[in-house]
MITI-500323 format. One line per 10 residues: their letters; for each residue x negated, y negated, z negated of C-alpha. Coordinates in nm, 2 decimals. Last residue first. Example, Ala and Ser with C-alpha at 12.3 -4.5 7.8 and 13.67 -1.06 7.14 Angstrom:
residues 2
SA = -1.37,0.11,-0.71 ~ -1.23,0.45,-0.78
This chain:
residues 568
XXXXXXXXXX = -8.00,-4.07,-5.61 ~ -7.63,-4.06,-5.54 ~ -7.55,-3.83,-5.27 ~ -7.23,-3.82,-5.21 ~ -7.06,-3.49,-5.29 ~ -6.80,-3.29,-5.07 ~ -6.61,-2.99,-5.18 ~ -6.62,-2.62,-5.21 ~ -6.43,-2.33,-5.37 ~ -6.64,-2.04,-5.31
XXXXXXXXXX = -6.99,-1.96,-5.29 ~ -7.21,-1.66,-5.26 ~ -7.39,-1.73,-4.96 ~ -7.39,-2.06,-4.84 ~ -7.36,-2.26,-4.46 ~ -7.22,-1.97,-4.26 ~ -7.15,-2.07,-3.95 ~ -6.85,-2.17,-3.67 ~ -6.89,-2.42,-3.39 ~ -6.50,-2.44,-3.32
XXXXXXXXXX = -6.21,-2.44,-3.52 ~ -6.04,-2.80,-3.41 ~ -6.24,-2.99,-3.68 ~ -6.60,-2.83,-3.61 ~ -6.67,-2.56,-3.85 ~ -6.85,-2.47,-4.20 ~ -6.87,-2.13,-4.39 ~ -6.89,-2.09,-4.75 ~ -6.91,-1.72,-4.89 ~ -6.70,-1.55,-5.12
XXXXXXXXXX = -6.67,-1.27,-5.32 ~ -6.61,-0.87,-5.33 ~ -6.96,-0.80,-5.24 ~ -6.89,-0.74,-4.87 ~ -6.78,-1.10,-4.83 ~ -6.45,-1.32,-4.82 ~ -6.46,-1.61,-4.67 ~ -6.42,-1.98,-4.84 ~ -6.39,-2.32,-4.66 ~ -6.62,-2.62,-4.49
XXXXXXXXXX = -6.42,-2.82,-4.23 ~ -6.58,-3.05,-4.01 ~ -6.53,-3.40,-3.80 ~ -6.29,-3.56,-4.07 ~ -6.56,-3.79,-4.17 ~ -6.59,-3.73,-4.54 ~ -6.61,-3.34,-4.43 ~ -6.27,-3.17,-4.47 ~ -6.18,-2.90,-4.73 ~ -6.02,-2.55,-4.66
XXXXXXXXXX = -5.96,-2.29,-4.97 ~ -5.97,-1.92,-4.83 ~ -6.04,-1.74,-4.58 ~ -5.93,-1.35,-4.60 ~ -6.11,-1.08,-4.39 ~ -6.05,-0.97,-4.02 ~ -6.15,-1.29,-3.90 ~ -5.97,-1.54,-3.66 ~ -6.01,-1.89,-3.79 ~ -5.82,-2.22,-3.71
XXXXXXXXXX = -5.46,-2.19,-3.63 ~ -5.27,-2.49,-3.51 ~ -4.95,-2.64,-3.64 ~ -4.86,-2.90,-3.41 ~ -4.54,-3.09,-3.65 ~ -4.59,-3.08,-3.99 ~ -4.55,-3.49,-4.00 ~ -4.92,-3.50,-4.15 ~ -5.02,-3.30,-3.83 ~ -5.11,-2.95,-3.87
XXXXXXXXXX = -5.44,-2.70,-3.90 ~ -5.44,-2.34,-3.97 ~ -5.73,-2.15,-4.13 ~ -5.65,-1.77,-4.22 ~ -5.53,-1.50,-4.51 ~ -5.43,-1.17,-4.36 ~ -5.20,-1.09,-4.14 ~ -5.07,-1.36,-3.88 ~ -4.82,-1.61,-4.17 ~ -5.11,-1.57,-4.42
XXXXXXXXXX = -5.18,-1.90,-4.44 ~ -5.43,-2.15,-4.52 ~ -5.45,-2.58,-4.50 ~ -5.55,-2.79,-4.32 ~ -5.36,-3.14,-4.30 ~ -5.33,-3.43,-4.05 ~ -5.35,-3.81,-3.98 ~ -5.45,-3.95,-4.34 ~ -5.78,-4.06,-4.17 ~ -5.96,-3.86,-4.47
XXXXXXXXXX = -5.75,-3.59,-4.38 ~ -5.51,-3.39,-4.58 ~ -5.60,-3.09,-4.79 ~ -5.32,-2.80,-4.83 ~ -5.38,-2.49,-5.05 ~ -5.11,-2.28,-4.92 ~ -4.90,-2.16,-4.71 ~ -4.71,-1.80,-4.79 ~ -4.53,-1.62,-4.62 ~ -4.17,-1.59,-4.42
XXXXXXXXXX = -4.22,-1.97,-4.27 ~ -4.15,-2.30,-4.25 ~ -4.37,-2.59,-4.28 ~ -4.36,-2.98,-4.36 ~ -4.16,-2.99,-4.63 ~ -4.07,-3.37,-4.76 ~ -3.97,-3.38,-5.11 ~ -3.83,-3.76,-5.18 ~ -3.91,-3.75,-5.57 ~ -4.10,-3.57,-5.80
XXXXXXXXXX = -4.29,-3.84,-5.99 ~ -4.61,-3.86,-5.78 ~ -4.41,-3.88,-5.46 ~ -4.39,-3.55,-5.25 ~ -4.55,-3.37,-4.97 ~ -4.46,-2.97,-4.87 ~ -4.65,-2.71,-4.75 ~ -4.46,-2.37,-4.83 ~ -4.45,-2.09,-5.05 ~ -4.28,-1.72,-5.02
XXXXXXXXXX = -4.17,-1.60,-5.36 ~ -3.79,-1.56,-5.23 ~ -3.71,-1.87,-5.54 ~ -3.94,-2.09,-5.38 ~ -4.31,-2.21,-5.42 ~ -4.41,-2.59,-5.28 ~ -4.76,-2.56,-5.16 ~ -4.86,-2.94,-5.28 ~ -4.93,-3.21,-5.11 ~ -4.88,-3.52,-5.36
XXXXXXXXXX = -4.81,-3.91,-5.31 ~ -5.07,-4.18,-5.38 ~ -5.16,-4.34,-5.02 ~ -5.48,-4.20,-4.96 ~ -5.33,-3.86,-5.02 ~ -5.36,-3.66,-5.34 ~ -5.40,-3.29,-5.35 ~ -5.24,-3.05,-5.51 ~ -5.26,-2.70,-5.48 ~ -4.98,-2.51,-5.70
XXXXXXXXXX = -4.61,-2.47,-5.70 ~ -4.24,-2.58,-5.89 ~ -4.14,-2.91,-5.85 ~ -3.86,-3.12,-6.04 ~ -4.05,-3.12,-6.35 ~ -4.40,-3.30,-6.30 ~ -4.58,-3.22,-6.60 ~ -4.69,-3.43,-6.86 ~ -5.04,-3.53,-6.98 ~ -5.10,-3.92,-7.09
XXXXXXXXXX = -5.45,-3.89,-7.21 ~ -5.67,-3.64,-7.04 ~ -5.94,-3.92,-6.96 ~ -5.87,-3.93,-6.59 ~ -5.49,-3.96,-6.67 ~ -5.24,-3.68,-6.63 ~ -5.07,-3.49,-6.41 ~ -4.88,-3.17,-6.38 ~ -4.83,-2.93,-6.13 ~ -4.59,-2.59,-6.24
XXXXXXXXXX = -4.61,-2.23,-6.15 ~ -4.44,-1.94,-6.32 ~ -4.52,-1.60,-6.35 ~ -4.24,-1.36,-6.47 ~ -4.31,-1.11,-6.75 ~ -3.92,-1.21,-6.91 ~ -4.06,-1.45,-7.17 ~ -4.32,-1.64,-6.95 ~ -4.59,-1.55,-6.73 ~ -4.84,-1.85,-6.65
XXXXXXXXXX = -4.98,-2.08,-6.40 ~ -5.09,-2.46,-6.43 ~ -5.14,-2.64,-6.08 ~ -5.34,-2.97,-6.14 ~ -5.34,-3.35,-6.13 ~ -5.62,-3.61,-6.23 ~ -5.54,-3.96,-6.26 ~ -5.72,-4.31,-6.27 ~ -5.97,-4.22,-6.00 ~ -5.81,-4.52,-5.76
XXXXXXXXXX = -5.74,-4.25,-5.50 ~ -5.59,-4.00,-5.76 ~ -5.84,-3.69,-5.86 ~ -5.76,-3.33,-5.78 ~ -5.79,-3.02,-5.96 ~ -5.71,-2.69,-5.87 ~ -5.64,-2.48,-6.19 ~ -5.48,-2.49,-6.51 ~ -5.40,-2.09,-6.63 ~ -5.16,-2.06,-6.94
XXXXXXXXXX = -5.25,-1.86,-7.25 ~ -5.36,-2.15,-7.45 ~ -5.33,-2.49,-7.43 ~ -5.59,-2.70,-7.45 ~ -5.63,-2.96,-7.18 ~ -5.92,-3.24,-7.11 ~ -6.23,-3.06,-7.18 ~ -6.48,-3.32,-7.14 ~ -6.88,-3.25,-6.96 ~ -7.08,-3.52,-7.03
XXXXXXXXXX = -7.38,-3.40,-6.86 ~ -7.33,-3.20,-6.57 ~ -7.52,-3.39,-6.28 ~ -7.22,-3.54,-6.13 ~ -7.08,-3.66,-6.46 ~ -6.84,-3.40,-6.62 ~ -6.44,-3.31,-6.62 ~ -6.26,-3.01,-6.77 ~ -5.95,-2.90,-6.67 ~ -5.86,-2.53,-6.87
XXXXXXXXXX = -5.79,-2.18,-6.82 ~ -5.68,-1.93,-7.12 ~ -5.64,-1.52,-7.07 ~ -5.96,-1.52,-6.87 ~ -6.12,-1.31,-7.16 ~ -6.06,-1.63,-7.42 ~ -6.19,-1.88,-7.19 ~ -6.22,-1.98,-6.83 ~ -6.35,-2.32,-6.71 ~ -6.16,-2.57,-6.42
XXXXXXXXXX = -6.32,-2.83,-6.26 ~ -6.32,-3.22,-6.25 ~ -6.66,-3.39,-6.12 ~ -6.79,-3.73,-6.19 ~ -6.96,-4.02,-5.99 ~ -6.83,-3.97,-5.65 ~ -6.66,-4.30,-5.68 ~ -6.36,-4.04,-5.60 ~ -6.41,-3.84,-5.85 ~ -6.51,-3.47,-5.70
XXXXXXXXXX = -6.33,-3.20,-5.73 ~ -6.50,-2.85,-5.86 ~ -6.24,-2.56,-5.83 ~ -6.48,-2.38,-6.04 ~ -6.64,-2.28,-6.43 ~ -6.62,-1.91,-6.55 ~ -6.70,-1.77,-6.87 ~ -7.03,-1.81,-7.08 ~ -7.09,-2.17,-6.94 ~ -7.37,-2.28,-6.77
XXXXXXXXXX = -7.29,-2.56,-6.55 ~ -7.49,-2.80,-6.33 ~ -7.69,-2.57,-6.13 ~ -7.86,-2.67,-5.85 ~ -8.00,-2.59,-5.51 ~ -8.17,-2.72,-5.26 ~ -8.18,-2.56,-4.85 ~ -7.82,-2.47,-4.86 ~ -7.83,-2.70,-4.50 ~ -7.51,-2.88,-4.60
XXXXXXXXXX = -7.70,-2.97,-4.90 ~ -7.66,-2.81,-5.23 ~ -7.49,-2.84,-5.58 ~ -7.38,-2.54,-5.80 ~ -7.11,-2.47,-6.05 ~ -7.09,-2.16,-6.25 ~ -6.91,-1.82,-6.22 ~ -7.03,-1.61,-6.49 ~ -7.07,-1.16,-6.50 ~ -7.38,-1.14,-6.29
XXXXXXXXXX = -7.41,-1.49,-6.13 ~ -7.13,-1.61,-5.90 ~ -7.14,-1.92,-5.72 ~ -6.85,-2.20,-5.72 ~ -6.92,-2.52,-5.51 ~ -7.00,-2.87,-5.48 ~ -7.12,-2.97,-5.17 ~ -7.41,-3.25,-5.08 ~ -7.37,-3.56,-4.86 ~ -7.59,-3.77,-4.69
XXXXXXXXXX = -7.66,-3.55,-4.44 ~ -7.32,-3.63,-4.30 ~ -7.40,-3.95,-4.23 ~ -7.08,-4.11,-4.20 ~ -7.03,-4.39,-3.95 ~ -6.88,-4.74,-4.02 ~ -6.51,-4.80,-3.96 ~ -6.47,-4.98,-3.62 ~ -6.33,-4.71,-3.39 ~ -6.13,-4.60,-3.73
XXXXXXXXXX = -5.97,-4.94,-3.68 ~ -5.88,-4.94,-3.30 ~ -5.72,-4.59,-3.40 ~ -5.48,-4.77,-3.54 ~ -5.31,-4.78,-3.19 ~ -5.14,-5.10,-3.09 ~ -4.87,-5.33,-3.16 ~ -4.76,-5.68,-3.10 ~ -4.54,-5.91,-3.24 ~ -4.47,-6.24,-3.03
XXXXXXXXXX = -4.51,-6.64,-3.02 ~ -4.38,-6.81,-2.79 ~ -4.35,-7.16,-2.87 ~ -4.64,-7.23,-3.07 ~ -4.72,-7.59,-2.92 ~ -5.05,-7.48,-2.75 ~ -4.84,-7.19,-2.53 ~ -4.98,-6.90,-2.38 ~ -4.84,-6.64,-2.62 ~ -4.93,-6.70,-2.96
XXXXXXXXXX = -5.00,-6.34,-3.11 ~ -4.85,-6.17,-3.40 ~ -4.99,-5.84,-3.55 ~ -4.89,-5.47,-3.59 ~ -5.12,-5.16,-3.62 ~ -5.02,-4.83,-3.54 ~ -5.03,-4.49,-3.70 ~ -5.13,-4.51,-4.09 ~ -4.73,-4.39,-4.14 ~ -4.69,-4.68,-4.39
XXXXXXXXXX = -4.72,-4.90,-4.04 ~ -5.04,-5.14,-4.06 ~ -5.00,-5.53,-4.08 ~ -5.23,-5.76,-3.92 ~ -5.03,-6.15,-3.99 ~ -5.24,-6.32,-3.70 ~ -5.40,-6.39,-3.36 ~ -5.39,-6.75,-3.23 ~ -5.50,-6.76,-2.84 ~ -5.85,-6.77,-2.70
XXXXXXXXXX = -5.82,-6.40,-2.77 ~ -5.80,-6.11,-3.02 ~ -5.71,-5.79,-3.06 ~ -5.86,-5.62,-2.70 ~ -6.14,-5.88,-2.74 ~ -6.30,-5.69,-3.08 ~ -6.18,-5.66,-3.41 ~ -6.41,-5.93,-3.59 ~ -6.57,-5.73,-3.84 ~ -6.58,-5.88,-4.24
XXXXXXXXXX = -6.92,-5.79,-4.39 ~ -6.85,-5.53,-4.66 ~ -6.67,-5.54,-4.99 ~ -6.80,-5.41,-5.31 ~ -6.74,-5.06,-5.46 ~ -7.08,-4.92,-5.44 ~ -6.96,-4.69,-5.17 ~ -6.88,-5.00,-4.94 ~ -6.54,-5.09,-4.88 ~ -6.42,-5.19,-4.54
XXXXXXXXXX = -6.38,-5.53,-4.38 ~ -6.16,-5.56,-4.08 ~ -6.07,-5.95,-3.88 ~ -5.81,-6.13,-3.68 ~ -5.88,-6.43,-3.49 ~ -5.75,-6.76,-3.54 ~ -5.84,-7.01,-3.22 ~ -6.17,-6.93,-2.98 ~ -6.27,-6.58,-2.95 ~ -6.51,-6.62,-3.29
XXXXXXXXXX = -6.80,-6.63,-3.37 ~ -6.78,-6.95,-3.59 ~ -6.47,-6.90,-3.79 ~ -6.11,-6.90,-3.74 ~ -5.98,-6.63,-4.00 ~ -5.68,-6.34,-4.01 ~ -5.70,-6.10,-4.25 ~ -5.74,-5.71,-4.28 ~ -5.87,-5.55,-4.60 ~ -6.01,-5.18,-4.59
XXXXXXXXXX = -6.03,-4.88,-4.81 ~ -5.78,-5.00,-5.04 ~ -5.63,-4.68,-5.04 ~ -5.27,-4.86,-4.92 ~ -5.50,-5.06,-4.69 ~ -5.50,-5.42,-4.81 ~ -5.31,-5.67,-4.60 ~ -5.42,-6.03,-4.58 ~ -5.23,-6.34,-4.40 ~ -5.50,-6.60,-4.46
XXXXXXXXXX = -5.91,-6.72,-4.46 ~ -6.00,-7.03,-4.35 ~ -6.23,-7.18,-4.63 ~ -6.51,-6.96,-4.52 ~ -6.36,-6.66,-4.78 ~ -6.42,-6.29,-4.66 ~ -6.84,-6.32,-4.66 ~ -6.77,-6.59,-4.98 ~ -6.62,-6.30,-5.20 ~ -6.30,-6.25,-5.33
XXXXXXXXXX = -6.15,-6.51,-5.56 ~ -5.96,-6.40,-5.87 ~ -5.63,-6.36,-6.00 ~ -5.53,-6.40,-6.34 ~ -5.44,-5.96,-6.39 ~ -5.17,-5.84,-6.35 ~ -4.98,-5.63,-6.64 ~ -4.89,-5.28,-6.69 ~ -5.23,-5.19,-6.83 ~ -5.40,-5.31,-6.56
XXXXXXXXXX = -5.25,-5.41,-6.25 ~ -5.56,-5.59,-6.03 ~ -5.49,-5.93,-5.88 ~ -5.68,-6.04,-5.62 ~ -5.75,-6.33,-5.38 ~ -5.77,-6.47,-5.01 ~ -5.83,-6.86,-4.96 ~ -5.73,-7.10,-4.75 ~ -5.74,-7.45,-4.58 ~ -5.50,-7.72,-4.48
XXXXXXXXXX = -5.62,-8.03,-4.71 ~ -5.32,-7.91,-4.94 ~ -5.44,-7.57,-5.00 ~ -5.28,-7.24,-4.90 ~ -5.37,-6.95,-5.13 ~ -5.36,-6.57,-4.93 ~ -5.29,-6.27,-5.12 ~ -5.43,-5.92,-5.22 ~ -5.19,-5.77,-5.51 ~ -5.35,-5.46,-5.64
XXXXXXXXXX = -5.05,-5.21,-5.74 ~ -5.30,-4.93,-5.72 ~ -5.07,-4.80,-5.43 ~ -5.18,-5.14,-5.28 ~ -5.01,-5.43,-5.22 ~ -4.96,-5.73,-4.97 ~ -4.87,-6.11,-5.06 ~ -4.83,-6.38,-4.77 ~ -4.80,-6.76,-4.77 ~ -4.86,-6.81,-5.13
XXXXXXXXXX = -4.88,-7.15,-5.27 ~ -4.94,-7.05,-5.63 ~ -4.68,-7.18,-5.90 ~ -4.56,-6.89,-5.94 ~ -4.80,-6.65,-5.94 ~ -4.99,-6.62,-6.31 ~ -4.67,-6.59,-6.40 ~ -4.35,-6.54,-6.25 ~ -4.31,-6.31,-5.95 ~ -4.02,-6.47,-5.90
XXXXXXXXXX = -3.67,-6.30,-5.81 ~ -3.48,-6.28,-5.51 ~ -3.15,-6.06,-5.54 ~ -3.17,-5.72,-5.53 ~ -3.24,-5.48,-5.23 ~ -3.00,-5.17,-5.10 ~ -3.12,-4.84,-5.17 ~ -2.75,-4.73,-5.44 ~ -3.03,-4.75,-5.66 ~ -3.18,-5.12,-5.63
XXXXXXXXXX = -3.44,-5.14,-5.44 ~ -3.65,-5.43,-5.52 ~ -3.68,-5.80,-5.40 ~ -3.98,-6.03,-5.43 ~ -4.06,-6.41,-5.49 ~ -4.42,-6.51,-5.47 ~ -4.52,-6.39,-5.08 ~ -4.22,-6.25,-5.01 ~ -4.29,-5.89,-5.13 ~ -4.03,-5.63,-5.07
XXXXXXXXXX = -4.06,-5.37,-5.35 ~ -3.96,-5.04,-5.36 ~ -4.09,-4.84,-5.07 ~ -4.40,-4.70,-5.21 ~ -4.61,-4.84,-5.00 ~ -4.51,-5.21,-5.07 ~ -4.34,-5.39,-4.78 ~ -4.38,-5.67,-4.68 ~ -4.22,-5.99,-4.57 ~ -4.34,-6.31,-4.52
XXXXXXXXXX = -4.11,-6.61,-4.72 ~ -3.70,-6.68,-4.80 ~ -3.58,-6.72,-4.36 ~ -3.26,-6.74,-4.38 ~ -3.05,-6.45,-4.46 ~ -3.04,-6.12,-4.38 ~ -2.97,-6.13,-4.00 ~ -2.85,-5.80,-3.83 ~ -2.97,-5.59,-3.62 ~ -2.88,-5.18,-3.52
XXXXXXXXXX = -3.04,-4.90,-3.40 ~ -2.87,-4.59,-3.35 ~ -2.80,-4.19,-3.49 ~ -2.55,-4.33,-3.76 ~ -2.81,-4.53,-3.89 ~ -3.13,-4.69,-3.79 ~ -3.19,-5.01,-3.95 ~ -3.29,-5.36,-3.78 ~ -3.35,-5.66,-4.03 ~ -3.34,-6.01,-3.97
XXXXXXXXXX = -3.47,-6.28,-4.19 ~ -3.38,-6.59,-3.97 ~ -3.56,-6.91,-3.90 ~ -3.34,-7.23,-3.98 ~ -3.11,-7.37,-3.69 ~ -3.16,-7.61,-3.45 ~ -3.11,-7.42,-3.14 ~ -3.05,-7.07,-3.31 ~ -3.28,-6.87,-3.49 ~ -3.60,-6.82,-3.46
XXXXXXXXXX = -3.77,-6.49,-3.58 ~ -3.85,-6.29,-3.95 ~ -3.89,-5.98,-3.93 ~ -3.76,-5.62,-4.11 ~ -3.78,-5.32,-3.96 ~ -3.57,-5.03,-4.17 ~ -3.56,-4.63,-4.06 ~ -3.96,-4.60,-4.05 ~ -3.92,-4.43,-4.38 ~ -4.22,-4.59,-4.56
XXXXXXXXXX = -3.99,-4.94,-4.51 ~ -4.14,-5.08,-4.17 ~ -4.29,-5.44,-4.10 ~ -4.28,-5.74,-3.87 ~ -4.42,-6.05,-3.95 ~ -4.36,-6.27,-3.67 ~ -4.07,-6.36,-3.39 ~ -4.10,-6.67,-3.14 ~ -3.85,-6.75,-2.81 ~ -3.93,-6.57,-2.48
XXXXXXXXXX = -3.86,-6.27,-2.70 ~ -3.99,-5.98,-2.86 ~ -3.75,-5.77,-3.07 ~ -3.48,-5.62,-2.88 ~ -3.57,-5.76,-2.55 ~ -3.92,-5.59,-2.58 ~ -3.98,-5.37,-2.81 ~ -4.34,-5.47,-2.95 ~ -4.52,-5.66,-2.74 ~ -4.85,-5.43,-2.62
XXXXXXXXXX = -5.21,-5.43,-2.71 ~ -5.47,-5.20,-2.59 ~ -5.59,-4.91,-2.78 ~ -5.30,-4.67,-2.67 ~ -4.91,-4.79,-2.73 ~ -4.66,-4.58,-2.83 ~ -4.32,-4.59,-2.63 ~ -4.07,-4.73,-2.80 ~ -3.78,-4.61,-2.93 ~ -3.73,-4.85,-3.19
XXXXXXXXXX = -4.00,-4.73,-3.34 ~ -3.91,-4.38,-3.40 ~ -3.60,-4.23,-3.18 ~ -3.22,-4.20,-3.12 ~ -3.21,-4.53,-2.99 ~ -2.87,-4.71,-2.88 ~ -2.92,-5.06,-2.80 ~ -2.92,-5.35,-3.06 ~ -2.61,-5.47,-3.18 ~ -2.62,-5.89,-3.28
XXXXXXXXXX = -2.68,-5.93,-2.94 ~ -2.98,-6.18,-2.93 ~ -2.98,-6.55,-2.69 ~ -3.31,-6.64,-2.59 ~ -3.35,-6.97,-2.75 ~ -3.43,-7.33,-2.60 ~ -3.63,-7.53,-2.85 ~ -3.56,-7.63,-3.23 ~ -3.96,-7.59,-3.41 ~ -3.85,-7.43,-3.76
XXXXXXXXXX = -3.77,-7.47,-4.09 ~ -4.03,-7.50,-4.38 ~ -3.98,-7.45,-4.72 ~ -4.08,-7.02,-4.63 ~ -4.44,-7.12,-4.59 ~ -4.55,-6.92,-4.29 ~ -4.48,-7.00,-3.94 ~ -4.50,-7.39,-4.05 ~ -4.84,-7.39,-4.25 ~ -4.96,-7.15,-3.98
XXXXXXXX = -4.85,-7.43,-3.70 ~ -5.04,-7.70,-3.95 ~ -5.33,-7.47,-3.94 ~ -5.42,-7.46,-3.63 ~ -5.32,-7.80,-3.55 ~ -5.60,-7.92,-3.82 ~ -5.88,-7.82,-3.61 ~ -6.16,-7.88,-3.80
């Protein structure tokens, strides 16, 4: 065993341990002016670069570096002065610049949780307090405080994933889920993550993946840094050294991905066998996606609306429409089908009472169990969608009040229809979750025309990503989190448009002289299936390549589709 390794981690990481005193590039405590993301830096591609040189990579060591969810704060911790502790330094872009200064020092491995209000230092933690600065340090307390944590990460579940240093200089990564308000005693994950040398992880926001950092057999040569990704049964996969572009003969650590989903971050010992020079580096994500395993398409199945005589019922067939089944049959209208996001139970809406009452309903995948979840009468809940952990559903709910004028309003609720309120400060319809918990919705305003806009699960920090005379709406992001289709009517009638997640490329898709309607993307982000109107006053289901090529009908008689794994 090579005990250095792991004595240098012990003293890069473990916040009771001050630092190695060597010669120190000296730091102005005012970094240049930078009117830009990142620092200002240039993005890198799919090979590794330092990250902002000068102003954050030295000749001297800096590690751990992460953004707040705005990208406006970078935290890190680096050397200080000959002789002097390590330093929690901070850089924040205000007043149209960049500008450092040093915390404190160093109080453990920062990060920070995706929805911006807690800094984790491995067992201790700060929040925001609300005037946004950060409280005091407290302690995690119980079952975490007596752990010897190097480095804590979270989920939007609130899933802790952290390392467990041991006194003979080994490691272990483990779990805590928050359950009913509490965490859970943590427990080990499994032996194809844990050899005994496992450290530093950080779980995807989605907890689709888990990145650590490991020296095992197979390896480049010192710590490497490795992927896993979930499997569909909910278990993790084999753990997926991240190739020679990541890793060399040098030690590789502390993987962290920006809130944006757009780069990944790590440390890297530059050259030197005493740890003297050790630097953040940064690279595309799309090294990751490279590595996620690849969806079969004909694995899956869509859900969909069909018309039959005077009901609308929910069907099930394969991207060739060459099965189909029928999982409804209710007197009325059943659609907007969702599906969980174990892909175990749908969520749609059913008509009653002459269309004059609409309500969420869930079932298992094959229609039994079906569960109507809301009640009231005379209002219209529509369009579905399911939180990333399946915990939640939330929905648009329509209706004409006193004066004859129709109002819109998205509300949420648990899975099991406990728990339902509505989500006051917004005003609009088409929700859908993103991987990391937050809500697109089309935003409606007081001149009736609607936008795209994204917004935290409680209301808060509204960001509207278009901007136009009409109306946007129905958005979908994704499944990379990178950009979001959605329709419009901003050229005539109702088309397919495309944008970035930052609203920025806007991009139309379709070009018929009918309306198209309610665009979803394929599990691997490669297609888009949506709705188009047809000579009998209804729908059919159409399917194209991502950027609007490659177009065919895939359905007849179908609206409102989405994506089904295939489960037996």
């Amino acid at each position: 065993m090579n005990k250095l390794y792991f004595i240098k981690v012990l003293v890069f990481i473990l916040f009771f341990y001050a630092c190695n005193t060597k010669k120190q590039t000296s730091k102005d405590s005012n970094s240049p002016t930078i009117e830009s993301s990142y620092l200002g830096q240039k993005p890198p591609g799919l090979t590794p670069r330092p990250f902002a040189p000068d102003i954050v990579t030295t000749d001297g060591w800096e590690v751990s570096g992460v953004f707040t969810p705005d990208l406006k704060e970078f935290y890190f911790i680096r050397e200080g002065e000959e002789g002097q502790e390590q330093e929690f330094v901070v850089i924040q872009y205000k007043n149209n610049q960049w500008k450092d200064s040093v915390i404190s020092p160093r109080v453990g491995t920062p990060f920070i949780s995706p929805d911006g209000r807690t800094m984790h230092l491995g067992r201790r933690y700060k929040e925001r307090t609300k005037d946004g600065k950060w409280s005091t340090v407290k302690s995690l307390g119980f079952p975490f405080k007596d752990l010897p944590i190097m480095r804590l990460t979270a989920s939007s579940k609130g899933t802790y994933f952290f390392d467990e240093f041991k006194e003979d200089f080994t490691g272990d990564i483990r779990y805590s889920r928050f359950v009913d308000g509490t965490h859970e005693e943590p427990k080990l994950l499994n032996s194809k993550i844990n050899s005994g040398k496992s450290f530093h992880p950080f779980i995807a926001p989605d907890e689709s993946y888990l990145i650590f950092d490991s020296k095992r057999e197979g390896g480049y040569g010192d710590s490497d840094i490795y992927i896993c990704f979930k499997q569909e049964d909910g278990s993790w996969g084999k753990p997926i050294n991240m190739g020679n572009k990541i890793n060399t003969d040098a030690w590789e650590a502390l993987a962290c991905v920006t809130p944006d989903g757009k780069y990944l971050f790590f440390n890297r010992n530059m050259g030197s066998k005493d740890y003297e020079n050790v630097d953040i580096f940064w690279v595309s994500a799309q090294v990751i996606e490279n590595l996620k395993p690849k969806i079969d398409l004909a694995s899956y199945e869509i859900a969909y609306s069909s018309k039959d005589l005077d009901n609308r019922d929910i069907f099930l067939t394969n991207i060739e429409s060459k099965s189909k089944i029928k999982i409804t049959n209710h007197v009325g209208a059943d659609g907007y089908p969702a599906v969980s996001p174990d892909g175990k139970r749908i969520a749609f809406y059913a008509k009653y009472d002459q269309n004059k009452t609409w309500s969420i309903h869930t079932m298992n995948i094959n229609g039994s169990n079906r569960q109507r979840l809301t009640h009231t009468e005379n209002k219209w809940d529509n369009s579905p969608t399911w939180s990333p952990d399946g915990s939640k559903i939330a929905f648009s709910r329509e209706y004409k009040d006193m004066e004859g004028n129709w109002q819109t309003e998205i509300w949420i609720m648990n899975s099991d229809g406990s728990q339902l309120n509505q989500i006051e400060s917004l005003r609009g319809g088409g929700p859908h979750f993103t991987p990391d918990g937050r809500l697109l919705f089309h935003s409606e305003f007081d001149n009736k025309k609607s936008e795209i806009s994204i917004v935290d699960i409680d209301g808060r920090n509204i960001i509207q990503l278009t901007s136009n005379e009409t109306e946007d709406w129905h958005p979908e992001i994704s499944p990379d989190g990178s950009k979001v289709v959605f329709m419009s009517n901003r050229d005539g009638n109702y088309e397919i448009y495309v944008m970035k997640i930052d609203g920025s490329n806007q991009k139309r898709l379709t070009f018929n002289n009918v309306d198209d309607w309610n665009p979803s993307w394929s599990p691997d982000g490669s297609k888009i299936i949506f709705s188009s109107s047809n000579k009998d006053n209804f729908f059919d289901i159409y399917m194209m390549n991502k950027d609007g090529s490659s177009v065919r009908k895939i359905i007849d008689n179908g609206a409102q589709a989405s994506w089904v794994k295939v489960h037996h």
